[in-house]
C-alpha positions in Angstrom: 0.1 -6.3 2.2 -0.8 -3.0 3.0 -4.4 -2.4 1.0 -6.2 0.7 0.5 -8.4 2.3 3.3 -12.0 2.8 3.3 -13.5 5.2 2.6 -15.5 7.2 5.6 -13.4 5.6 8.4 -11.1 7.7 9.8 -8.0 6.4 12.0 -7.5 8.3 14.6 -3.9 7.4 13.6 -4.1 9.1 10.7 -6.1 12.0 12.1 -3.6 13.8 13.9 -1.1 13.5 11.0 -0.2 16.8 10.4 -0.7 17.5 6.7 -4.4 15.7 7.4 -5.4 17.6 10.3 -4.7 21.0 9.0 -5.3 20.5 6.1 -9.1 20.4 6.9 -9.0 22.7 10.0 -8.2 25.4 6.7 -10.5 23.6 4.0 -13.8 23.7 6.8 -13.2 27.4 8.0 -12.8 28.4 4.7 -16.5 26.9 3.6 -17.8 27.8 6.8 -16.4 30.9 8.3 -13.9 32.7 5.6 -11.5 33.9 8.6 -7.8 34.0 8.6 -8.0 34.8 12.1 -9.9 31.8 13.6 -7.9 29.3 11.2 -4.8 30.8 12.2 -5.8 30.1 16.1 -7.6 26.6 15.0 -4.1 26.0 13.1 -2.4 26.6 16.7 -4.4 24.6 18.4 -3.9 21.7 16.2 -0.2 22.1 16.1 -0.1 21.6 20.1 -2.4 18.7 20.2 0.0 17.0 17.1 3.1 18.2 19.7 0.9 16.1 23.0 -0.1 12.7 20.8 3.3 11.7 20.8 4.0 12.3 24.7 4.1 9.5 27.7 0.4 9.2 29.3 0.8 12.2 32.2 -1.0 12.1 35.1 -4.3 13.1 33.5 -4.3 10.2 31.7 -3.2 7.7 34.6 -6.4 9.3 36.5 -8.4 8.2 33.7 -7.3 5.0 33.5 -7.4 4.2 37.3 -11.2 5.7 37.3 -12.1 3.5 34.3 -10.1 0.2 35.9 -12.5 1.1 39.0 -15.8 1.0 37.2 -16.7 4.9 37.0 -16.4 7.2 34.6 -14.9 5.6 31.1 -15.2 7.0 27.5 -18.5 8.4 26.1 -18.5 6.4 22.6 -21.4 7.7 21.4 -19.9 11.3 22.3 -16.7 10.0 20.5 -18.9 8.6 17.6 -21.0 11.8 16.9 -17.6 14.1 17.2 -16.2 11.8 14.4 -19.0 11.9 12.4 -20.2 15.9 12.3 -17.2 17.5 14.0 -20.1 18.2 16.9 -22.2 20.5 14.4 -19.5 22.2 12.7 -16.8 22.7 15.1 -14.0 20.5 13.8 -11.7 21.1 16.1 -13.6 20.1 19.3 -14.2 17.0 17.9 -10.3 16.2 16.6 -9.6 17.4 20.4 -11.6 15.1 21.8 -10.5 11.9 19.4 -7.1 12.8 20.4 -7.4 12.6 23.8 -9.4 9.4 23.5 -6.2 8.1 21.6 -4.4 9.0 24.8 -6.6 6.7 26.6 -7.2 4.1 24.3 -2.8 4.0 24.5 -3.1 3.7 28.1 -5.6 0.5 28.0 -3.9 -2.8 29.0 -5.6 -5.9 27.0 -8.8 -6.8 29.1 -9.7 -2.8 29.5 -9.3 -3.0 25.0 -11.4 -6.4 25.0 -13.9 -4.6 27.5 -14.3 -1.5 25.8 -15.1 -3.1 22.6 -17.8 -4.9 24.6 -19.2 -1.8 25.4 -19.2 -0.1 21.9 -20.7 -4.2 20.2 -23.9 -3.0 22.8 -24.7 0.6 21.6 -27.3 1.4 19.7 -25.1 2.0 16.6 -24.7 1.9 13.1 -22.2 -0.8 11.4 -19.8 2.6 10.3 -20.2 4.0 13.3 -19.1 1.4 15.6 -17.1 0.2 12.6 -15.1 3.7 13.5 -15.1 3.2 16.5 -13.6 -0.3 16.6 -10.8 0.7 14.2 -9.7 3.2 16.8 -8.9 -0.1 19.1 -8.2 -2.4 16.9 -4.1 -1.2 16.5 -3.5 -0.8 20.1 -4.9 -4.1 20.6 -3.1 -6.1 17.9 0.1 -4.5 19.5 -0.5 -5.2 23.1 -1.5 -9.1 21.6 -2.1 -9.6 18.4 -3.5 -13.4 19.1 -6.4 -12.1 20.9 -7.4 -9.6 18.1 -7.7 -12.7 15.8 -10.2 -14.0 18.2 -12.0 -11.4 18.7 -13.0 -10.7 15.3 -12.5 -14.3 13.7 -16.0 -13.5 13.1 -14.9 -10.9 10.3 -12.6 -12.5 8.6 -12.9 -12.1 4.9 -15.2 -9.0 5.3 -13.5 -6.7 3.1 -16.8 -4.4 3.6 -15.9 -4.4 7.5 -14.0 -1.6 9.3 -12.0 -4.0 10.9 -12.4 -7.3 8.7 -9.9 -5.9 6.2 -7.3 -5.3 8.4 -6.8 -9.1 10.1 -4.3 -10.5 8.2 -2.0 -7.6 9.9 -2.7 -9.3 13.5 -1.7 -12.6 11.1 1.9 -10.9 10.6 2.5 -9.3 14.0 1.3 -12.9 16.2 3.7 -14.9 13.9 6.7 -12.5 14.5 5.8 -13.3 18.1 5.4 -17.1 18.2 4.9 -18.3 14.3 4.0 -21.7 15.6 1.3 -21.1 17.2 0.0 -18.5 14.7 0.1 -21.2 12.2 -1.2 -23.5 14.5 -4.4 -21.3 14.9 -4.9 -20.8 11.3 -4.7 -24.6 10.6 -7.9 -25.0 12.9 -9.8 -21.8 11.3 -9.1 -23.5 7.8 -10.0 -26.7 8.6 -13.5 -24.9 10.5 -14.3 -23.9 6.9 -13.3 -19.8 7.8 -11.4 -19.5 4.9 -13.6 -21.4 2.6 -13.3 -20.3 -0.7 -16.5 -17.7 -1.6 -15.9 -16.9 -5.0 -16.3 -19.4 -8.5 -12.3 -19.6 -9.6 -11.8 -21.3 -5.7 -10.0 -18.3 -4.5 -10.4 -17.1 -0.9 -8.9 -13.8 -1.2 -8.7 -13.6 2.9 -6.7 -16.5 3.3 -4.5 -15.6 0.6 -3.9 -12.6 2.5 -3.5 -14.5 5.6 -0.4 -17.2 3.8 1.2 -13.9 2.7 1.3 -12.9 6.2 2.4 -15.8 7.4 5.1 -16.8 4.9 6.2 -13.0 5.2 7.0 -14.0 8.6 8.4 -17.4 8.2 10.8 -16.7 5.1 13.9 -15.3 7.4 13.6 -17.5 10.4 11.9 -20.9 9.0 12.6 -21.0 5.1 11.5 -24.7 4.8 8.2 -23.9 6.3 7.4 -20.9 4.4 8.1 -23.2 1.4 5.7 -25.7 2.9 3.1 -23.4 3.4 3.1 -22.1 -0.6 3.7 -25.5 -1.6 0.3 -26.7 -0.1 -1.7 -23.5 -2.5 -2.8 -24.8 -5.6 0.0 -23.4 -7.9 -2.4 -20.7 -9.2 -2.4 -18.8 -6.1 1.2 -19.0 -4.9 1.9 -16.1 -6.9 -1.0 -14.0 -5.1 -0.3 -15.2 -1.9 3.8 -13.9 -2.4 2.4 -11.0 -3.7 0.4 -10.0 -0.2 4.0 -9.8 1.4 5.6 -6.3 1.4 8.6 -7.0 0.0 10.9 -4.0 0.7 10.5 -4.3 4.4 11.9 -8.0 4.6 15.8 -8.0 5.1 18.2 -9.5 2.5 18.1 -13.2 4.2 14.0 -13.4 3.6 14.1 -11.7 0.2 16.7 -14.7 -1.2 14.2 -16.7 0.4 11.4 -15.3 -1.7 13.2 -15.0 -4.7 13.7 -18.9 -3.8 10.2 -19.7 -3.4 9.3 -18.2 -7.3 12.1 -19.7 -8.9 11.0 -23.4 -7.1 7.1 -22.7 -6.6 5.5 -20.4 -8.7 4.6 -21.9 -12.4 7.0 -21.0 -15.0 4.8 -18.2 -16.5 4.1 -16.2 -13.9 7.6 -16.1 -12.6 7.9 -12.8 -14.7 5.3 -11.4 -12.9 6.6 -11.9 -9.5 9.3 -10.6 -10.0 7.8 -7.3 -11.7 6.2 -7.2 -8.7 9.0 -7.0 -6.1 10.7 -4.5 -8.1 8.2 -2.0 -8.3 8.0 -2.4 -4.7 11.6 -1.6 -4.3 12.1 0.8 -7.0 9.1 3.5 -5.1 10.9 3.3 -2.1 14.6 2.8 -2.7 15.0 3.8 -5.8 17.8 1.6 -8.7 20.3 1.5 -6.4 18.0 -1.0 -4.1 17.0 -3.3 -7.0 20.9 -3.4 -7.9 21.8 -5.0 -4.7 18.6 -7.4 -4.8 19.3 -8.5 -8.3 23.0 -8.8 -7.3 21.7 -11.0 -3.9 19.7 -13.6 -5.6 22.1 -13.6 -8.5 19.3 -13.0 -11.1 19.5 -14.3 -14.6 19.3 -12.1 -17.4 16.3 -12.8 -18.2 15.4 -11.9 -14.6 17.3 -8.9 -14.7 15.8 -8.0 -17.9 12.3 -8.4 -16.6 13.0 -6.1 -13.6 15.0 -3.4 -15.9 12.1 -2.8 -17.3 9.7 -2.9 -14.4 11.8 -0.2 -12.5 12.3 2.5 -15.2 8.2 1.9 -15.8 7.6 2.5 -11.9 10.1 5.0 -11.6 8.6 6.8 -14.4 5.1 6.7 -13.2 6.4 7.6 -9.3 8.0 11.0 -10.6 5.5 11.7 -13.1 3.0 12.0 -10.7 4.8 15.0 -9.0 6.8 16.5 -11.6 7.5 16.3 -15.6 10.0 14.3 -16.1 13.7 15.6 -17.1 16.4 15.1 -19.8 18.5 14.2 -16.8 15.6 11.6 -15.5 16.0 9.6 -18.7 19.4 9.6 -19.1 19.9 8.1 -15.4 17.4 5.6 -16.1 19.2 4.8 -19.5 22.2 4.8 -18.1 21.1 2.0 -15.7 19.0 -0.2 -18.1 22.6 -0.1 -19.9 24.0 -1.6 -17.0 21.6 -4.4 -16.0 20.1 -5.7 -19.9 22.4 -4.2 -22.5 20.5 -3.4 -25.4 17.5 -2.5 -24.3 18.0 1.0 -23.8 16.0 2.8 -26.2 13.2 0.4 -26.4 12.6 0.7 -22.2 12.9 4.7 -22.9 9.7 4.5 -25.0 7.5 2.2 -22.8 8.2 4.3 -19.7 7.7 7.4 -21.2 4.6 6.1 -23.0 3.3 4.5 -19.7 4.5 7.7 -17.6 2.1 9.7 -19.6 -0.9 7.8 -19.5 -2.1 8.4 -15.6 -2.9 12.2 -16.0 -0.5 13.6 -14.0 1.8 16.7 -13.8 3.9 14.9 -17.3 1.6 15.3 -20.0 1.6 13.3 -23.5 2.9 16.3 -25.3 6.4 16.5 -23.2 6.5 12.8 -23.6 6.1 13.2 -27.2 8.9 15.6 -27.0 11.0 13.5 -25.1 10.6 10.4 -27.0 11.4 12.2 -30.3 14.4 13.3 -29.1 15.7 10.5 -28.2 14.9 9.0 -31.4 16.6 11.2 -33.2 19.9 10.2 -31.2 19.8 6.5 -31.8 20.1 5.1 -35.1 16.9 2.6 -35.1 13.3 3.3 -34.6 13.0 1.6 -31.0 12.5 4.2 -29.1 9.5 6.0 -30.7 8.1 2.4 -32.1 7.6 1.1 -28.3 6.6 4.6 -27.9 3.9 4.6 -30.3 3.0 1.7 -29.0 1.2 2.5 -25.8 -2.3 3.1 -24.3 -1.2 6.7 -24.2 -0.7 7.2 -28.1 -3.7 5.1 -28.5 -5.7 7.7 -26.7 -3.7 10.6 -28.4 -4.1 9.0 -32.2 -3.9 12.7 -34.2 -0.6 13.7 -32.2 0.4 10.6 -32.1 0.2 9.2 -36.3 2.3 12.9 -36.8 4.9 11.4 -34.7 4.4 7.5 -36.5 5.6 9.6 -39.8 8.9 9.9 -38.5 9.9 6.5 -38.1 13.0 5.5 -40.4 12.1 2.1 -41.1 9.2 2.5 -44.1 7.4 -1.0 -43.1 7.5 -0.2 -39.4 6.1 2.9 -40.2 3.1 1.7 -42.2 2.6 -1.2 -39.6 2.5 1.4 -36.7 0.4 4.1 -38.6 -2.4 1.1 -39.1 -3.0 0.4 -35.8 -2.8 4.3 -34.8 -5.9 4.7 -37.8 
């Protein structure tokens, strides 16, 4: 359920990741110094310490460790906290040096050294970001060494989507029930009977334990079907669907996605089904591509309505995926076509207008004018109005109404035509 990070709190994770790191190692010397040179060693630099992060702890790092399990020494969070927050006064790569080889240490803890040094940075004299920062850079290590007591820790923060760390629980959910999903469940059995996951908001939701069932029943579906199915059944039916939809569906293997596709067929109401399944294609669609959503359709043995439902949510998210790098191609639509063909005969030309229109409503690098071109052309190839009516019918002609009624005049079909050109006016 992976959700968007906050803003202002850097992983140290993600810090080192190449594209990241050097891309503001250029972006700060530019603003502050305007030298190739100094960039070009900075760049250098940076490279090397990308090469180390991924290395076994050497004996540098043992030292440290030893020193710090012998109660001298240890890491200087306030040091680590200003370095994160000003690059200490402007030089960026001392401080990403310095994170990094924190990170070395911070690998190296075992679980009471993590638990201790998050003792030590909950008594500094810090701000809720700051030690919010800092927290995050132990909160991984710590759900990976034992994700149970990472829920303990910060039960405290659960369902604070403001907090650093709050946000993030329902991963240590996941990871302690691929470990021992009985007592994971156990555990959040007590915490929603203590009133943890009491619901905050007026429609009875509590988007945290939402988050947490998806976790769980992510977990659940391949080894325990039954009590994945027991777990959703026990929602009120108006949050099954959100609570599936928490669950990252391409990374479950093909015995757990039959078992989700079981769960909306048998749990989810009637007229979100649709939706769920929308869902889990564009999921697979971004990272597999039509051949994945072929062999997941084929799996469950989806219905043509179901199949129908997920033609159309895969050329939409393919569309959108590649239109946000590149214009999309002749040879783009006829692939997509091609494959709509194959799963919901028919619906060819009127799938080729939607994604187009939808493609070209995000402002990215496939503009309404090549759309327009597109969906003309294609028109002019079939024999009906289909592909330029659903065409005509998006957000994107809406907001392009002049280009868009010159483009309404060539539709075939004279009452069609009058119909679409009034809600264009």
């Amino acid at each position: 359920m992976p959700r968007v990070e906050i803003e202002g709190v850097l992983k140290t994770s993600d810090l080192i990741a190449p594209a990241v790191a050097l891309g503001l190692v250029v972006s700060w010397n530019v603003f502050e110094m305007n030298s190739a040179r100094r960039i070009s060693e900075e760049c250098t630099v940076l490279k090397q310490m990308i090469a180390d992060s991924g290395k076994p702890s050497g004996p540098r790092t043992r030292e440290v460790r030893k020193t710090r399990s012998a109660g001298g020494g240890g890491i200087d969070w306030k040091s680590v906290s200003r370095s994160m927050g000003d690059g200490e006064g402007g030089d960026l790569v001392s401080g990403l040096r310095q994170t990094a080889d924190v990170q070395k240490q911070i690998s190296d803890m075992d679980v009471d050294e993590l638990l201790a040094a998050l003792e030590e940075i909950r008594s500094l004299d810090l701000g809720d970001e700051e030690r919010g920062q800092l927290e995050s850079m132990l909160f991984d290590p710590l759900v990976e060494k034992d994700p149970a007591q990472a829920l303990r820790y910060f039960a405290d923060r659960i369902g604070n989507d403001d907090d650093a760390v709050g946000w993030q629980l329902s991963t240590a959910m996941a990871a302690w029930a691929k470990r021992d999903p009985a007592a994971a469940a156990a555990w959040f059995d007590q915490q929603i009977a203590a009133g943890v996951f009491e619901a905050k908001s007026l429609d009875g939701r509590s988007q945290a334990r939402l988050e947490f069932e998806g976790a769980l029943v992510g977990e659940l579906l391949a080894g325990n079907p039954d009590a994945a199915s027991q777990r959703l059944a026990a929602l009120p039916e108006d949050q099954r669907r959100e609570a599936l939809e928490q669950i990252s569906f391409s990374e479950l293997d093909p015995d757990a996605r039959a078992a989700y596709a079981a769960l909306v067929r048998g749990l989810v109401p009637q007229d979100e089904r649709a939706g769920s399944f929308t869902h889990v294609i564009s999921d697979l669609v971004q990272n597999s591509g039509f051949d994945e959503v072929d062999r997941f359709l084929d799996q469950i043995q989806a219905t043509p309505e179901e199949r129908a439902v997920s033609a159309r949510e895969a050329a939409n998210a393919r569309f959108e995926e590649i239109a946000n790098e590149r214009p999309l191609t002749r040879k783009d639509v006829d692939a997509m076509r091609q494959w709509i063909e194959k799963q919901s005969p028919g619906a060819a030309d009127r799938v080729t207008g939607e994604a187009l229109g939808d493609a070209a409503q995000d402002g990215g690098e496939f503009d309404f004018d090549a759309a327009s071109k597109l969906a003309l052309e294609y028109h002019r190839k079939s024999s009906g109005d289909e592909v330029l009516i659903s065409f005509l019918e998006s957000f994107a002609a809406r907001s392009n109404s002049e280009q868009a009624i010159h483009l309404a005049e060539q539709i075939r079909n004279p009452e069609r035509r009058e119909e679409i050109l009034e809600q264009l006016r």
